[in-house]
C-alpha positions in Angstrom: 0.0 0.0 0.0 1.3 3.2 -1.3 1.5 6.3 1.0 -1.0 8.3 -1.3 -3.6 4.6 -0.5 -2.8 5.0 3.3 -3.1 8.8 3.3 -7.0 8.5 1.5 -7.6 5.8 4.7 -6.8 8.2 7.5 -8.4 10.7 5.7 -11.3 9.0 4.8 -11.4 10.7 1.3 -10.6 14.0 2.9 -9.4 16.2 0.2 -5.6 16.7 0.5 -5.7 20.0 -1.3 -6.9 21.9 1.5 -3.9 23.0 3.5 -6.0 22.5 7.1 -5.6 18.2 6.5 -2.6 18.5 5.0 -1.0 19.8 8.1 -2.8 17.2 9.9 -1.6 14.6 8.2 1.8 15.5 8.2 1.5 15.7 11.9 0.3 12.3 12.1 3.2 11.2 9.6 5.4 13.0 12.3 4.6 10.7 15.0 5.5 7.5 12.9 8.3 9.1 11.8 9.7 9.9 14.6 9.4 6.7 16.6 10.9 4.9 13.1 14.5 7.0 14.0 13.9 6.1 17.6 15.2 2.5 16.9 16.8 2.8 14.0 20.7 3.1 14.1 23.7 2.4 12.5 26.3 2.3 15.5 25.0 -0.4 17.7 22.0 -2.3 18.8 18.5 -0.5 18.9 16.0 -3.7 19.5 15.8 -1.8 23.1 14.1 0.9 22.1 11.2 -0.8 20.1 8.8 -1.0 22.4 9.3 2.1 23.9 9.0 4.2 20.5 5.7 1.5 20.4 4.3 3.3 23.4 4.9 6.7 22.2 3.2 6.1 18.7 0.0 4.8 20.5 -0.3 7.4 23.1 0.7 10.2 20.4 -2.3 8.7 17.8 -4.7 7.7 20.5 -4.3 11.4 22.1 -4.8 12.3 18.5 -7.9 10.2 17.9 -9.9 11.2 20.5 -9.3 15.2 19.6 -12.2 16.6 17.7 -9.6 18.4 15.2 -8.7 15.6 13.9 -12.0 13.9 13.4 -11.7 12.9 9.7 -9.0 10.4 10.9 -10.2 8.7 13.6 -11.1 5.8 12.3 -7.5 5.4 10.5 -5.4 5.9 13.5 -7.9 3.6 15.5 -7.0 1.3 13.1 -3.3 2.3 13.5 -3.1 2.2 17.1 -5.0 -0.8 17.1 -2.4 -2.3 14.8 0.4 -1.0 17.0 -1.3 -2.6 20.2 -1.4 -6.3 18.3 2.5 -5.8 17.7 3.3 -4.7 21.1 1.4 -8.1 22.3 3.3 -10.3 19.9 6.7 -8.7 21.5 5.9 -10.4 24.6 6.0 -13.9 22.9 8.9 -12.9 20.5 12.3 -14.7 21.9 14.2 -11.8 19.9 12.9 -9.1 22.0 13.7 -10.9 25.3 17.2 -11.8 24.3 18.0 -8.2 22.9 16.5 -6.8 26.8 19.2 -9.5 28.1 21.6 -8.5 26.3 21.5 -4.7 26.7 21.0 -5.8 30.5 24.7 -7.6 30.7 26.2 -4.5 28.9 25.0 -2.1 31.6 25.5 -4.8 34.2 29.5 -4.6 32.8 29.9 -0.9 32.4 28.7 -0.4 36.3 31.0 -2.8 37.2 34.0 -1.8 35.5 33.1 1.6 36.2 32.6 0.6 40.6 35.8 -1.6 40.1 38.1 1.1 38.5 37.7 4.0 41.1 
């Protein structure tokens, strides 16, 4: 699905031309982008921060869905948070998450330790 499709769902039709929805949407756009950079990085592990960047995308769209301004999207970001909600479920089953908390864990684990060992 195209951003153009996904932009008419939120909208609901809306008409993009008028400058009113388009700020709206690129609001709501905001939100998803910015919790995409939150766990996205090229110098180390980021798994961490999933969930967390999760939780901000739902309360940002749910906060945003229940505000009349932004009636002609509620049913898309209901859709979208309840989307969000189904994936942050499946991370408590997912072996991938639970080994990447581990891990990040033993690295702070090691740091406070070399850190209390070397003074």
């Amino acid at each position: 699905m195209g951003t153009g499709q996904i932009i008419h769902k939120l909208t609901g039709g809306l008409s993009l031309y008028c400058p009113l929805s388009s700020q709206l949407i690129h609001r709501v756009e905001q939100h998803a982008d910015n919790a995409q950079q939150a766990f996205s990085s090229d110098t180390g592990p980021s798994l961490h921060l999933a969930l967390p960047a999760l939780e901000g995308l739902h309360k940002a769209w749910t906060s945003r869905s229940n505000s009349p301004k932004y009636s002609p999207f509620h049913a898309g970001l209901a859709a979208a948070t309840n989307k969000i909600q189904e994936y942050y479920e499946k991370s408590a089953e997912c072996d991938a998450y639970i080994i990447g908390m581990s891990r990040l864990l033993s690295s702070i684990v090691c740091c406070f330790c070399s850190y209390m060992f070397s003074t």
